[in-house]
Every structure is written in C-alpha cells, then in structure tokens.
C-alpha positions in Angstrom: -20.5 -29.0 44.7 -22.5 -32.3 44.3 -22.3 -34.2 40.8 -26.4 -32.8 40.4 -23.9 -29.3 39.3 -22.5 -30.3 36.6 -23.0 -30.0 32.7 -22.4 -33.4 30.2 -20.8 -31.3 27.1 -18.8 -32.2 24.4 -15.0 -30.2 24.9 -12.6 -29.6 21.4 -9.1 -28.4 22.1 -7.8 -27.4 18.8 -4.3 -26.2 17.7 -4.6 -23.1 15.9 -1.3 -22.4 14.9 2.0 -24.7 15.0 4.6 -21.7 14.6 5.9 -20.5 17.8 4.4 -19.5 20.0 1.5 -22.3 19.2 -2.0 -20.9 20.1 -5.0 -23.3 21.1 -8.7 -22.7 21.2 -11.2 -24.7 23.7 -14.9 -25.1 22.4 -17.4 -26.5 24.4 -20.9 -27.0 23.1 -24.1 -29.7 24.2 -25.8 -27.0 25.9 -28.9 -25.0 25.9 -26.6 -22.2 25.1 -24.5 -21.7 21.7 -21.1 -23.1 21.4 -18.5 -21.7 23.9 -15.3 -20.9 23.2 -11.8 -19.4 25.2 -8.3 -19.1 22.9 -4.8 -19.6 24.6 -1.6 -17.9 23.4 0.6 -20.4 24.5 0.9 -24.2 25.5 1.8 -23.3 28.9 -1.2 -20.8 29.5 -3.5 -23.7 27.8 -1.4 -26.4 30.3 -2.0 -24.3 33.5 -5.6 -23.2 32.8 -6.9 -27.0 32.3 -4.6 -28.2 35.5 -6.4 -25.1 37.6 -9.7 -25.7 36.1 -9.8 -29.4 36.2 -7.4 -31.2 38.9 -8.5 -35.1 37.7 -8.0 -34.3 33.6 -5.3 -36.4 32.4 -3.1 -34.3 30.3 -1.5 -37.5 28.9 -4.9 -37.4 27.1 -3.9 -34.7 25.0 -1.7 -34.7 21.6 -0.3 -31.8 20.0 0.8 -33.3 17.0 0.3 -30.5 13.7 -0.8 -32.2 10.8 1.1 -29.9 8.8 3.0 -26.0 8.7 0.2 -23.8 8.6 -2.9 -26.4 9.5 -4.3 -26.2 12.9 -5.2 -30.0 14.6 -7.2 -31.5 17.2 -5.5 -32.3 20.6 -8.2 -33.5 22.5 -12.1 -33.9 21.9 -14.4 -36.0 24.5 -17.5 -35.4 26.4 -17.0 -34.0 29.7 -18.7 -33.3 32.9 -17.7 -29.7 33.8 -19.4 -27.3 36.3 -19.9 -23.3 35.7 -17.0 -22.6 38.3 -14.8 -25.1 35.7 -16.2 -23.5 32.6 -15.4 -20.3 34.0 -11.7 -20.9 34.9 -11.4 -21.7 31.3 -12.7 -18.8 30.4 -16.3 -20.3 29.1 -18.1 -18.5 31.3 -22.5 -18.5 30.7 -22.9 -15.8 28.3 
C-alpha cells in the first residue's frame, strides 16, 4: 500500500488494570470518525497484536509502569500513521 493509505491519528495505550492478568485498552482518535477503541486481556495478547499489526513499532517505546494498585496508566501515547488493514488488526476496524 503507498504512504497516500494511511491515516495521521493520535494512538493511547492505557493500562487498565495492574492485578494479574493486567488488561490494556488502545484508543485511537484524529479522524473523521469518533474515537476508536480495542481492549486486551493480557500483556501478551496486547504484545502480539501491535508486533502483527505494526512490524516497525518499537516496543521499547512502551512503559507499563502502574502508578498505583488499583489506578490504570499510560504506556504509550504518540501520533501515528496507521492504515485500515493496521487499524483492523488491532481490532479498530471503520465503524
């Protein structure tokens, strides 16, 4: 796919829990349409789907680091170039 395919947006990883098994939500949002978003169960499934989905994102970019028990955090937030067959394997599929 030429560069003329992809989307500028702005992508939010959050941590939504920090107890095992720690669960993530991506948002994605800069769009015409509303904000976007897929949830992941697991580190691993959120690992796997961004190394499928994306094969040049640096995971080294990403910090799970809780601020606290029981307080979700941000791992990642940065504006992104991402085409619909990369928003779909994250599961952000066009509405």
């Amino acid at each position: 796919m030429s560069s003329e395919d992809s989307q500028s947006l702005r992508m939010v990883i959050q941590q939504l829990s920090v107890s095992p098994p720690s669960s993530y939500r991506i948002v994605v949002y800069g769009d015409d349409q509303r904000p976007r978003h897929a949830e992941f169960n697991n580190t691993q499934i959120l690992l796997d789907t961004l190394r499928a989905a994306m094969l040049d994102f640096d995971l080294s970019r990403l910090t799970f680091n809780p601020l606290e028990e029981g307080q979700g955090s941000i791992v990642f937030a940065g504006e992104m170039k991402l085409r619909e067959m990369q928003l779909a394997l994250l599961g952000l599929g066009s509405v």
